[in-house]
N, CA, C, O and CB atoms as a CASP TS submission, in Angstrom:
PFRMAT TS
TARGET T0000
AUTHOR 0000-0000-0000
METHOD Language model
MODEL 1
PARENT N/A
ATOM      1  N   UNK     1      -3.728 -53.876 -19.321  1.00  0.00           N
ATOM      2  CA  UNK     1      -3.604 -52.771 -18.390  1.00  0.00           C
ATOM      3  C   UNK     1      -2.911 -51.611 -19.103  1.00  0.00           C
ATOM      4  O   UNK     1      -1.890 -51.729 -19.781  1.00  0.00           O
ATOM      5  CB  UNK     1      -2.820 -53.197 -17.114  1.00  0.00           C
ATOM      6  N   UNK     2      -3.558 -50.514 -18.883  1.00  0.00           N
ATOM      7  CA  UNK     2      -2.990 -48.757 -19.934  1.00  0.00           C
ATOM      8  C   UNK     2      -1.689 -48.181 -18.657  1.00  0.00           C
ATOM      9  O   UNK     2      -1.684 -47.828 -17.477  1.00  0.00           O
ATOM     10  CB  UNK     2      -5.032 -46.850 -20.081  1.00  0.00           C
ATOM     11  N   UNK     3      -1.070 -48.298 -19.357  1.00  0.00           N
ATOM     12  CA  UNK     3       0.379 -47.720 -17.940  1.00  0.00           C
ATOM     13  C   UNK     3       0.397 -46.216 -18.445  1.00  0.00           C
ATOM     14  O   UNK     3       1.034 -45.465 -17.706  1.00  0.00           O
ATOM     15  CB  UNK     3       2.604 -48.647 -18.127  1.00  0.00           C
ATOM     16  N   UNK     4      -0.064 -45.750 -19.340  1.00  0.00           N
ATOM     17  CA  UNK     4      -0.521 -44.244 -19.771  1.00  0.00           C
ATOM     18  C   UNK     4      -0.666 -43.489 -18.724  1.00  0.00           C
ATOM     19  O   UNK     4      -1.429 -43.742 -17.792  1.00  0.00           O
ATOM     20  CB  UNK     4      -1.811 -44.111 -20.507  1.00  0.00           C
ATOM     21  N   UNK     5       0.185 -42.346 -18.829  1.00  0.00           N
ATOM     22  CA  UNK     5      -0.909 -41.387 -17.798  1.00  0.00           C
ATOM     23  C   UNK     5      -0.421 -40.093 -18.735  1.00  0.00           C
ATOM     24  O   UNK     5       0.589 -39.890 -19.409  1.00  0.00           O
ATOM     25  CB  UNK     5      -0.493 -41.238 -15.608  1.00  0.00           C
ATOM     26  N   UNK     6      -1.741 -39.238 -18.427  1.00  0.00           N
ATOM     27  CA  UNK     6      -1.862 -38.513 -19.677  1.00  0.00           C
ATOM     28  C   UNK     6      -1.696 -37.079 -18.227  1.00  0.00           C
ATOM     29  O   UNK     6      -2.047 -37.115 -17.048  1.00  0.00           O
ATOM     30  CB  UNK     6      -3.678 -38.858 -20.999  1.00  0.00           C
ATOM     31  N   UNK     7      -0.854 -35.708 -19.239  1.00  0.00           N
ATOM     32  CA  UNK     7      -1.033 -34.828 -18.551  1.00  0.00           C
ATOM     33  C   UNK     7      -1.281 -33.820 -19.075  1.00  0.00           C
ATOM     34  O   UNK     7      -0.982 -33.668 -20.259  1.00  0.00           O
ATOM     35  CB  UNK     7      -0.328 -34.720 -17.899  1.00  0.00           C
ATOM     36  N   UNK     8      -1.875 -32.873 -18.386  1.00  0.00           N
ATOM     37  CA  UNK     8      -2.380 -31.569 -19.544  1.00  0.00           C
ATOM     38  C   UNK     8      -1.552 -30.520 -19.037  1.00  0.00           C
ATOM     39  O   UNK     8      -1.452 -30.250 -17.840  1.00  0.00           O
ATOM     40  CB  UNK     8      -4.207 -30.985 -19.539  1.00  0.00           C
ATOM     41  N   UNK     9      -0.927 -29.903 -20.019  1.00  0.00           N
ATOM     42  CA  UNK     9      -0.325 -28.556 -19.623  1.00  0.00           C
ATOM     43  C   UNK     9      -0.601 -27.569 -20.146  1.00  0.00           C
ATOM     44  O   UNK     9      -1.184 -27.565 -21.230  1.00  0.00           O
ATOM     45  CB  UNK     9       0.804 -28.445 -19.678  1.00  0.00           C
ATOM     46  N   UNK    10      -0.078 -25.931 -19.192  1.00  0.00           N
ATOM     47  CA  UNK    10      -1.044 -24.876 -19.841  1.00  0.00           C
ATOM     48  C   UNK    10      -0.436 -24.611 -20.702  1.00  0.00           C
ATOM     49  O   UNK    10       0.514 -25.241 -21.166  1.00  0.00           O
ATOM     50  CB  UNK    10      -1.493 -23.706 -19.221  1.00  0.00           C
ATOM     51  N   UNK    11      -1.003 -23.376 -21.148  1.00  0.00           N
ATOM     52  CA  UNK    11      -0.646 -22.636 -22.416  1.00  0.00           C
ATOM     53  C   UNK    11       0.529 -21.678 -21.886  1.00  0.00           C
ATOM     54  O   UNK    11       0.336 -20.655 -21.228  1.00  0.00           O
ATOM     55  CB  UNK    11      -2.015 -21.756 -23.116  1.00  0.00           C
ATOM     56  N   UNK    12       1.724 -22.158 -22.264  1.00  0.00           N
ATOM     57  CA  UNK    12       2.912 -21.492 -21.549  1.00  0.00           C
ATOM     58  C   UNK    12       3.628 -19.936 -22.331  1.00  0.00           C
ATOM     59  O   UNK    12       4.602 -19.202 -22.162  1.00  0.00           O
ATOM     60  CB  UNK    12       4.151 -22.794 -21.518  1.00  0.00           C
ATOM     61  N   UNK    13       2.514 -20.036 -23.183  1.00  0.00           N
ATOM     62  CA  UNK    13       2.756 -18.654 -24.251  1.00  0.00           C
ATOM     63  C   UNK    13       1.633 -17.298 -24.384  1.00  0.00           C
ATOM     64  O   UNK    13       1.777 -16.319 -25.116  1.00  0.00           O
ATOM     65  CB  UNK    13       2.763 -19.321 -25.881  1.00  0.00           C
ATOM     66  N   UNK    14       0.356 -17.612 -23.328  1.00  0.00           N
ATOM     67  CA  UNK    14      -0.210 -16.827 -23.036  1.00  0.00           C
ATOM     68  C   UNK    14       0.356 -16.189 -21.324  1.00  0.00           C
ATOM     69  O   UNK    14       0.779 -16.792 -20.338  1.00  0.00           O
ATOM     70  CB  UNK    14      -1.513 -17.387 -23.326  1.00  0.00           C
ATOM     71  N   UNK    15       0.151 -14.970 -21.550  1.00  0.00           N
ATOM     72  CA  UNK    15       0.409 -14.519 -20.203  1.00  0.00           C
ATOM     73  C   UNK    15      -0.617 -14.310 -19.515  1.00  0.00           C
ATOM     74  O   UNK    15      -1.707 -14.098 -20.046  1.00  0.00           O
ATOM     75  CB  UNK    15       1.095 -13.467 -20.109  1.00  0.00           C
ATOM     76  N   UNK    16      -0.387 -14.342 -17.853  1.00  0.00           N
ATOM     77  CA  UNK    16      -0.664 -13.856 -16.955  1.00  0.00           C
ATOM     78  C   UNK    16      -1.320 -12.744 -16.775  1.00  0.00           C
ATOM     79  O   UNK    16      -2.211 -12.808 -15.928  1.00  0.00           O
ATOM     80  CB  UNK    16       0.064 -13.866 -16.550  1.00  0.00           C
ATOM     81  N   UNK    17      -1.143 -11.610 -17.372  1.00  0.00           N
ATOM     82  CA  UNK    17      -1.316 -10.802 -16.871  1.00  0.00           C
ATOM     83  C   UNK    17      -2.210  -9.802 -18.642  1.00  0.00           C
ATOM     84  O   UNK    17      -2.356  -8.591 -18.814  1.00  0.00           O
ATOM     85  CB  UNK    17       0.195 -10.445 -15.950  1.00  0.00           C
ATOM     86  N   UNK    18      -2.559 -10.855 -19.492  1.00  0.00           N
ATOM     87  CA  UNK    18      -3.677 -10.346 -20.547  1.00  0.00           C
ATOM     88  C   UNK    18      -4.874 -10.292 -20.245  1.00  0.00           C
ATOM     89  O   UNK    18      -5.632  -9.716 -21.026  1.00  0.00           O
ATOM     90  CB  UNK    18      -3.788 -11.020 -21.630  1.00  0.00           C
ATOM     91  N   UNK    19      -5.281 -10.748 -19.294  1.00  0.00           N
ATOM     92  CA  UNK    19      -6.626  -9.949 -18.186  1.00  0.00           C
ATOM     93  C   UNK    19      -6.279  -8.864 -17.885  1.00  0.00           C
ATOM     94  O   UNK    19      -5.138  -8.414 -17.785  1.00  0.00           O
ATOM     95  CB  UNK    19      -7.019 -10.542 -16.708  1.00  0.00           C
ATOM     96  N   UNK    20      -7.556  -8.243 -17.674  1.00  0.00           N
ATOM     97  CA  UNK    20      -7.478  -6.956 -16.644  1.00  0.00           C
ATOM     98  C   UNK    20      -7.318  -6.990 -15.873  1.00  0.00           C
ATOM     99  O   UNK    20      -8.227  -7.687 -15.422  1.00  0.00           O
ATOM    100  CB  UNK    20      -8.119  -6.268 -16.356  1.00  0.00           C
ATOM    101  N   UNK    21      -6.389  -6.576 -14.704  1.00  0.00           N
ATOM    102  CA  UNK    21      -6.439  -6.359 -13.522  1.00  0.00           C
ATOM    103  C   UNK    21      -7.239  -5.932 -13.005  1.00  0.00           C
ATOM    104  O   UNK    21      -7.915  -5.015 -13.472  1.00  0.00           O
ATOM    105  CB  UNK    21      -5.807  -5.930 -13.218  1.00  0.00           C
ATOM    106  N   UNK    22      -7.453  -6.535 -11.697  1.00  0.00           N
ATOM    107  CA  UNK    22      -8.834  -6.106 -11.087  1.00  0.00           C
ATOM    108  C   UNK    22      -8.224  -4.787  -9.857  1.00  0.00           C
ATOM    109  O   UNK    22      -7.275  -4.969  -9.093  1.00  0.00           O
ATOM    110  CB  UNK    22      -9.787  -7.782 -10.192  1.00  0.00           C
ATOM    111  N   UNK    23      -8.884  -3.763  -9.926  1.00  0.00           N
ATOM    112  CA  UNK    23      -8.537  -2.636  -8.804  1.00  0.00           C
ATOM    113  C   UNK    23      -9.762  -2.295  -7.599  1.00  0.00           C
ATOM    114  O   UNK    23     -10.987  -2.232  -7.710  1.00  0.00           O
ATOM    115  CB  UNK    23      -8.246  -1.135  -9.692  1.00  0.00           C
ATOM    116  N   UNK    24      -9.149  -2.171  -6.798  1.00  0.00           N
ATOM    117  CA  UNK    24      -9.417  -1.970  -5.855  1.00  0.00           C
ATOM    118  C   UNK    24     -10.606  -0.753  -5.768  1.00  0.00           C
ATOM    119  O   UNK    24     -10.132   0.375  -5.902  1.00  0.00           O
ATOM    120  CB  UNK    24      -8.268  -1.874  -5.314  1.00  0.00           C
ATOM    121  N   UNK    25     -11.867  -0.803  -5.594  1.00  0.00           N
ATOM    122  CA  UNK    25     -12.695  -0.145  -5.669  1.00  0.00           C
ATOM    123  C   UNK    25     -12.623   1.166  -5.154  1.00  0.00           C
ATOM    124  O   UNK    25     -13.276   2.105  -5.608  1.00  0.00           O
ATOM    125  CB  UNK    25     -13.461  -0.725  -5.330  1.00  0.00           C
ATOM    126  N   UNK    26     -11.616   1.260  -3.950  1.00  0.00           N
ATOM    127  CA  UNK    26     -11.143   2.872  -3.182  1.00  0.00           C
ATOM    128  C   UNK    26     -10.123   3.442  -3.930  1.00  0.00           C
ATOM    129  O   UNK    26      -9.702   4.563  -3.644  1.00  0.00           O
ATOM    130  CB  UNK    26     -10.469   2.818  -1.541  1.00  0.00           C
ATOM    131  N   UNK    27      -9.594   2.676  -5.026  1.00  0.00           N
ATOM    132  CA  UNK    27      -7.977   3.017  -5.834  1.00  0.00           C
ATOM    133  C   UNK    27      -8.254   4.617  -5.671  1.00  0.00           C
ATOM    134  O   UNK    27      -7.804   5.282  -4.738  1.00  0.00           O
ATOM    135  CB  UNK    27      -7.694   2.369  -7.944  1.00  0.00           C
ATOM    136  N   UNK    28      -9.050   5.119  -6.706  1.00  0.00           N
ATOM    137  CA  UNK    28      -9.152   6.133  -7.096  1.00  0.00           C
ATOM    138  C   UNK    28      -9.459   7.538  -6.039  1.00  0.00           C
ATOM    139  O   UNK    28      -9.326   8.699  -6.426  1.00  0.00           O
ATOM    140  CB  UNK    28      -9.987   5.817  -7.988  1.00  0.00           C
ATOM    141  N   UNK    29      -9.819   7.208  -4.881  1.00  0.00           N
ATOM    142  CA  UNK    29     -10.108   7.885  -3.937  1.00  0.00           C
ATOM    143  C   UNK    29      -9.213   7.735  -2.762  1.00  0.00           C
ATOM    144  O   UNK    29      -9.592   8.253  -1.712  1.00  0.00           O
ATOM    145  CB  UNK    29     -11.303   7.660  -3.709  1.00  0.00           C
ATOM    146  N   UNK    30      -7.864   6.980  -2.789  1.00  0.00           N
ATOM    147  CA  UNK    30      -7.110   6.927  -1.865  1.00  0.00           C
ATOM    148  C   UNK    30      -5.874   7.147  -2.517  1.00  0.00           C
ATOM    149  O   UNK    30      -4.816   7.422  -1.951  1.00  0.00           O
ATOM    150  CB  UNK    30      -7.251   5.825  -1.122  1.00  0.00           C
ATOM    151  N   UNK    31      -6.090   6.988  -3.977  1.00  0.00           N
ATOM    152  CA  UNK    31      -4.673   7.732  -4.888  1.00  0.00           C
ATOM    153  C   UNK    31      -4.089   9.119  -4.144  1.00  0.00           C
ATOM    154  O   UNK    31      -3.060   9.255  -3.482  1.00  0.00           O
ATOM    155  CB  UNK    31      -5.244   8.330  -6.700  1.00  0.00           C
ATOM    156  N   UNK    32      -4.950   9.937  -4.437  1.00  0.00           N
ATOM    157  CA  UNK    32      -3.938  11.266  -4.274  1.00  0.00           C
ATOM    158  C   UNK    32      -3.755  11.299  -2.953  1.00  0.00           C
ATOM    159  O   UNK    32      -2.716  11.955  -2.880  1.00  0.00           O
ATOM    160  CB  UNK    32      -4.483  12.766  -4.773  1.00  0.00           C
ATOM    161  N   UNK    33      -4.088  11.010  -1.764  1.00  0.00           N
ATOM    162  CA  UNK    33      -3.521  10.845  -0.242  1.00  0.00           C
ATOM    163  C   UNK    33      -2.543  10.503  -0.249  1.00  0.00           C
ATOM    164  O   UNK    33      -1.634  11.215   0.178  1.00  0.00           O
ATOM    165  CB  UNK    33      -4.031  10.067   0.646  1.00  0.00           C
ATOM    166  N   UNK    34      -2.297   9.098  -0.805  1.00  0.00           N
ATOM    167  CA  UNK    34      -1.082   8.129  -0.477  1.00  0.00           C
ATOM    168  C   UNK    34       0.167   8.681  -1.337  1.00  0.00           C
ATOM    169  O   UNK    34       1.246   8.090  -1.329  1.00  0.00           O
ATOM    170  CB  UNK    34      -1.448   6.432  -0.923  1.00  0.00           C
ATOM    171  N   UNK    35      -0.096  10.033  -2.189  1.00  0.00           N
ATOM    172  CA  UNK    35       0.496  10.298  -3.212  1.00  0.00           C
ATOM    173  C   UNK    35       1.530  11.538  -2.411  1.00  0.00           C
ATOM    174  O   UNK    35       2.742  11.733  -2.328  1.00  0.00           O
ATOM    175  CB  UNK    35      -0.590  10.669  -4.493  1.00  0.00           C
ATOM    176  N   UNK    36       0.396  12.152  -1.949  1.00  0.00           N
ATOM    177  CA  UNK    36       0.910  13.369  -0.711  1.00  0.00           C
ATOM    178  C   UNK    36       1.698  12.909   0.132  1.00  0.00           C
ATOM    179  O   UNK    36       2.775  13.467   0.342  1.00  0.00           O
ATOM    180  CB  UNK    36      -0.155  13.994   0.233  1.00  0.00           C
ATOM    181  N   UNK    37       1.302  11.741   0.819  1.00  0.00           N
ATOM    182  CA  UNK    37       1.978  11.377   1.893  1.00  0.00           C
ATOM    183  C   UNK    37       3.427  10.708   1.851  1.00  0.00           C
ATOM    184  O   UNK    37       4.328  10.675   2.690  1.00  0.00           O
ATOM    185  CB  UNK    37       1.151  10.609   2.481  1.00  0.00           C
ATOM    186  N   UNK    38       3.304  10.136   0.433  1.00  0.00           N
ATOM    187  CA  UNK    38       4.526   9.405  -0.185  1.00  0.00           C
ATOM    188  C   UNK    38       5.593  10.721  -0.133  1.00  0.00           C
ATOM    189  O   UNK    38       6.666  10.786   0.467  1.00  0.00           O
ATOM    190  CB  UNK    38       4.192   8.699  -1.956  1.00  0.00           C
ATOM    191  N   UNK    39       4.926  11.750  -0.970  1.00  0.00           N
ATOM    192  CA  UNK    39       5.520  12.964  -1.066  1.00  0.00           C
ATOM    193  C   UNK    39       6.511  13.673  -0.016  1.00  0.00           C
ATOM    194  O   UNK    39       7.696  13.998   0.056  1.00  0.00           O
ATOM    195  CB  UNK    39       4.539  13.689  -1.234  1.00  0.00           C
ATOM    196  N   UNK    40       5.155  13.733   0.876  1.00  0.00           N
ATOM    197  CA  UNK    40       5.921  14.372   2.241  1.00  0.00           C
ATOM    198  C   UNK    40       6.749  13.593   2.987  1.00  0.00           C
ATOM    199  O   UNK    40       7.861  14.096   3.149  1.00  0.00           O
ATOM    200  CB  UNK    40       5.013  14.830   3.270  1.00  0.00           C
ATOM    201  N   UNK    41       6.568  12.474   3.524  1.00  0.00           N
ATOM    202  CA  UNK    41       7.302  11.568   4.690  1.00  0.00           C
ATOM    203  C   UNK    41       8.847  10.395   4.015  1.00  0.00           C
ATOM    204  O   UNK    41       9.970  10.054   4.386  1.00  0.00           O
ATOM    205  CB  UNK    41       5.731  10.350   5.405  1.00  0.00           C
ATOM    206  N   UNK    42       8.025  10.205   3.005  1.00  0.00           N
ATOM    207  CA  UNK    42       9.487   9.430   2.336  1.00  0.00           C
ATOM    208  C   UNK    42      11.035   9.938   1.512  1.00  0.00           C
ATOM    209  O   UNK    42      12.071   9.318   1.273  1.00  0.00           O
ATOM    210  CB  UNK    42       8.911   8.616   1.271  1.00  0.00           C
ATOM    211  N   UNK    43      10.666  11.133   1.281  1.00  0.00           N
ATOM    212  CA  UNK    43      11.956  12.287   1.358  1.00  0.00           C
ATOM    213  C   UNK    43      12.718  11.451   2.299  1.00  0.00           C
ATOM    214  O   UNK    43      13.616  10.631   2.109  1.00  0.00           O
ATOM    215  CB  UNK    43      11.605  14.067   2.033  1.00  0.00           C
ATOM    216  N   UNK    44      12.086  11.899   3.441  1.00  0.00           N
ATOM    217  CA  UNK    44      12.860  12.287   4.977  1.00  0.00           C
ATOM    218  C   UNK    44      13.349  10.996   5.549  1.00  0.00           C
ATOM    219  O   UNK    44      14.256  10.768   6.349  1.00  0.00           O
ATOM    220  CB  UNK    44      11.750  13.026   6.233  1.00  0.00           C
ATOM    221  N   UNK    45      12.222   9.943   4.715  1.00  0.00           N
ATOM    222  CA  UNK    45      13.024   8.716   5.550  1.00  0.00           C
ATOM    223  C   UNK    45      14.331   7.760   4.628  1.00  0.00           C
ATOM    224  O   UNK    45      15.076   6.820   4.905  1.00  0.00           O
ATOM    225  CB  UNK    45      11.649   7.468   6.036  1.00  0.00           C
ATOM    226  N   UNK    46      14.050   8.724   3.288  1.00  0.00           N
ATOM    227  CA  UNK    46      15.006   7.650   2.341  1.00  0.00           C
ATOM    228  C   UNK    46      16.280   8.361   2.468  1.00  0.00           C
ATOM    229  O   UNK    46      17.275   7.714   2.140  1.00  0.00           O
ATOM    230  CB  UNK    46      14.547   7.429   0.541  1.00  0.00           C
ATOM    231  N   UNK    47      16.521  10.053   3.046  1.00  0.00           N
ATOM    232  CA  UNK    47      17.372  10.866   3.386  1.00  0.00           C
ATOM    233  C   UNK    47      17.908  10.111   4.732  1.00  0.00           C
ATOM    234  O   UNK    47      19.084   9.747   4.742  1.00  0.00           O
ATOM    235  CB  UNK    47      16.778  12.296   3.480  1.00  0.00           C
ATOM    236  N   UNK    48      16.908   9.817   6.100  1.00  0.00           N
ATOM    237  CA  UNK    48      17.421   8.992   7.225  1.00  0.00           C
ATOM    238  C   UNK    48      17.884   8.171   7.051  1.00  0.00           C
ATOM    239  O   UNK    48      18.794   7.871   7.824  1.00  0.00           O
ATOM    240  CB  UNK    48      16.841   8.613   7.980  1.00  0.00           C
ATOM    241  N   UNK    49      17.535   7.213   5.846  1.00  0.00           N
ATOM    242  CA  UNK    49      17.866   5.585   5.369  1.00  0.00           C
ATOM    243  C   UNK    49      19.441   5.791   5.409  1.00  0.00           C
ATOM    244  O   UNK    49      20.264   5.192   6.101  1.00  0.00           O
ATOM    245  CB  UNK    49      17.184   4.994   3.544  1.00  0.00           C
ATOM    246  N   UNK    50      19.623   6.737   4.534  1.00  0.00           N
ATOM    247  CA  UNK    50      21.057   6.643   3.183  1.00  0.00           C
ATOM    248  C   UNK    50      21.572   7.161   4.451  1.00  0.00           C
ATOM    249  O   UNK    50      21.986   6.194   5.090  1.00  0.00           O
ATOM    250  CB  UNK    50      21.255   7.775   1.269  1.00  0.00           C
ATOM    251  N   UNK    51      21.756   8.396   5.193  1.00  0.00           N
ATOM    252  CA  UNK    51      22.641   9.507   5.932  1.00  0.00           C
ATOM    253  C   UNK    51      23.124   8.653   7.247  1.00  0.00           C
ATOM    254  O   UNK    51      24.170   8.887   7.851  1.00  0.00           O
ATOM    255  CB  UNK    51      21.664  11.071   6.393  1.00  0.00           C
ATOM    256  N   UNK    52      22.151   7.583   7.603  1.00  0.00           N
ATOM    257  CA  UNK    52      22.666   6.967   9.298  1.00  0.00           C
ATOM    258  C   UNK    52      23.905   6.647   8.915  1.00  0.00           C
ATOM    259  O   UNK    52      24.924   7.158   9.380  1.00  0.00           O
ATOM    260  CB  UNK    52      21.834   5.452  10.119  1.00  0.00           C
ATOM    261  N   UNK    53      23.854   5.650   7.914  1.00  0.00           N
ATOM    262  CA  UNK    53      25.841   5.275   7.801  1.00  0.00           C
ATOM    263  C   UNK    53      26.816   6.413   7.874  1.00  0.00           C
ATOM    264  O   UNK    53      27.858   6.198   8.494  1.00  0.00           O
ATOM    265  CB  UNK    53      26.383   4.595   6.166  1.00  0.00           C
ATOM    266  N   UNK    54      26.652   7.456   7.393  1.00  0.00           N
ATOM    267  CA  UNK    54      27.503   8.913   6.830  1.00  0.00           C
ATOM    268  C   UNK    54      27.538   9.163   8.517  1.00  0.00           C
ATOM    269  O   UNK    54      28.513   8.875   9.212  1.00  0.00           O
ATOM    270  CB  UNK    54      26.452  10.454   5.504  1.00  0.00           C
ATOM    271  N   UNK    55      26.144   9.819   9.084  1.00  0.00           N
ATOM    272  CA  UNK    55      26.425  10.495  10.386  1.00  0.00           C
ATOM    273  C   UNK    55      27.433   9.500  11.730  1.00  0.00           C
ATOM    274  O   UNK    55      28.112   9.867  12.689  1.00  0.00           O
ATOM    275  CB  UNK    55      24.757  10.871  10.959  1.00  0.00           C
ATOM    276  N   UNK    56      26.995   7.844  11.039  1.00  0.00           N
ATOM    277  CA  UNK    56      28.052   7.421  12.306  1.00  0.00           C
ATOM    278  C   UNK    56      29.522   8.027  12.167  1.00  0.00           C
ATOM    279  O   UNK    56      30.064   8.533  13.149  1.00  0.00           O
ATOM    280  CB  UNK    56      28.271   5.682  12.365  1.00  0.00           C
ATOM    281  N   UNK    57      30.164   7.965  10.904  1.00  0.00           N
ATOM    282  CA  UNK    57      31.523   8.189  10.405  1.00  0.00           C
ATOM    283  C   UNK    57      31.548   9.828  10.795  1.00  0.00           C
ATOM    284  O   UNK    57      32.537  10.506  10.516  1.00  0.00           O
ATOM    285  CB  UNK    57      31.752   7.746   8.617  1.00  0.00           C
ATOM    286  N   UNK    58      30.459  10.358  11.416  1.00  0.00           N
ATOM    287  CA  UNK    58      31.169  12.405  11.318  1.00  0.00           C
ATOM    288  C   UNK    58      31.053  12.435  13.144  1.00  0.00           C
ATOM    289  O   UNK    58      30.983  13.517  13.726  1.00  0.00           O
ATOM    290  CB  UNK    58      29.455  14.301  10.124  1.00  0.00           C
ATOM    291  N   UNK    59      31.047  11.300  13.795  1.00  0.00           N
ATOM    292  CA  UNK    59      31.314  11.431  15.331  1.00  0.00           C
ATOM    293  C   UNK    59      32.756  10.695  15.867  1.00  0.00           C
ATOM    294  O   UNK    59      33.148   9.587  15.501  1.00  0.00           O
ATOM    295  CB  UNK    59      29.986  10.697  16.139  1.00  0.00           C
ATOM    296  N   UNK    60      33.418  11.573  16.797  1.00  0.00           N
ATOM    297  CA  UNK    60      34.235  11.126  17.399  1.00  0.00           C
ATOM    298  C   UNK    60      34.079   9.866  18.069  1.00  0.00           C
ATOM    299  O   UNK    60      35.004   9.056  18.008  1.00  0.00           O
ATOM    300  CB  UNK    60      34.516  11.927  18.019  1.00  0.00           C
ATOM    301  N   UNK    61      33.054   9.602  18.684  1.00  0.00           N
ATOM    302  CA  UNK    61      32.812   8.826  19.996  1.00  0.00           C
ATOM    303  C   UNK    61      32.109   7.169  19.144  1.00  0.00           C
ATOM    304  O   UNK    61      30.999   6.836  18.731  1.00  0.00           O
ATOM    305  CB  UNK    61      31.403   9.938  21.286  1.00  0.00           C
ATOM    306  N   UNK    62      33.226   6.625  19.201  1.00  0.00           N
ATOM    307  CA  UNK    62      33.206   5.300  18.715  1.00  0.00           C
ATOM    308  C   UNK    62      31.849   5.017  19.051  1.00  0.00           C
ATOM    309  O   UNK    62      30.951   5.160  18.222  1.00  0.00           O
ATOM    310  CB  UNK    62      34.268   4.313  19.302  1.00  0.00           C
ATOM    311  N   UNK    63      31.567   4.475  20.661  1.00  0.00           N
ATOM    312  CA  UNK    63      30.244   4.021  21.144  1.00  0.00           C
ATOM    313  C   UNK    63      28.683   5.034  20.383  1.00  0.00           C
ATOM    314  O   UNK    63      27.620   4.792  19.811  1.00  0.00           O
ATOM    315  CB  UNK    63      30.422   4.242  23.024  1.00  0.00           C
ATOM    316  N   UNK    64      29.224   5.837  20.714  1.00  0.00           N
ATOM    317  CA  UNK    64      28.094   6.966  20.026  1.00  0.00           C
ATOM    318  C   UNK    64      27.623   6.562  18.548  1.00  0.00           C
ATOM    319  O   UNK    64      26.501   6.412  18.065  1.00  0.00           O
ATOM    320  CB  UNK    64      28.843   8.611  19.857  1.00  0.00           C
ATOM    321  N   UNK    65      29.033   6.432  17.968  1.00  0.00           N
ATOM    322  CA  UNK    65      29.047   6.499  16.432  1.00  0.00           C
ATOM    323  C   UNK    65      28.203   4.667  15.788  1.00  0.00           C
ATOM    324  O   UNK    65      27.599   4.583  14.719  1.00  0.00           O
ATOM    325  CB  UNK    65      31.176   6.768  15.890  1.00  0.00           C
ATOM    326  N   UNK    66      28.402   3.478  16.749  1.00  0.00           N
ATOM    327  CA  UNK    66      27.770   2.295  16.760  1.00  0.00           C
ATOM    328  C   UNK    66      26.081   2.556  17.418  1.00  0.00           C
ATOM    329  O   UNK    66      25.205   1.715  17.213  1.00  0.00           O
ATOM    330  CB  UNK    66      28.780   1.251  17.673  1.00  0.00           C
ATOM    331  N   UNK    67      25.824   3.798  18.190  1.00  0.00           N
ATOM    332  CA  UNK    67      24.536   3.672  18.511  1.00  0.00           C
ATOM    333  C   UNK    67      23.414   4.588  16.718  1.00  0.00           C
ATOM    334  O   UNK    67      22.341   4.325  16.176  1.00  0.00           O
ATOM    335  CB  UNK    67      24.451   4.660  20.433  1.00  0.00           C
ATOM    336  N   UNK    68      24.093   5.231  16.569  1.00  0.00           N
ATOM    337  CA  UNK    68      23.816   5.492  15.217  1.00  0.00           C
ATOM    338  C   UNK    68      23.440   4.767  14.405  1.00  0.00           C
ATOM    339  O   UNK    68      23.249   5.171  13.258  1.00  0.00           O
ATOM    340  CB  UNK    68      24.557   5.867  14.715  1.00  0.00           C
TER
END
């Protein structure tokens, strides 16, 4: 009786990612939209992100300053 058991392992020195990536057939035609829009709207929300903590601390009104 063979008490063997044989296992194959990969090639742990080639990467992942030495293929091409495969893209998305709209990439190129939904690039500059998402580029604008990144542009315009995420300013304002990474400015809302950071500033909510700051604006609770510039109100008097404890309750007010926790609805912030």
């Amino acid at each position: 009786m063979d008490d063997r058991t044989f296992v194959t392992l990969p090639d742990m020195f080639k990467g992942f990612i030495v293929q091409e990536p495969k893209v998305n057939k709209h990439y190129e035609a939904v690039k500059p939209v998402s580029e604008r829009w990144l542009a315009k709207y995420m300013l304002t929300v990474l400015l809302s992100a950071f500033g909510a903590p700051a604006m609770r601390l510039l109100t008097d009104d404890e309750e007010d300053g926790q609805r912030l």
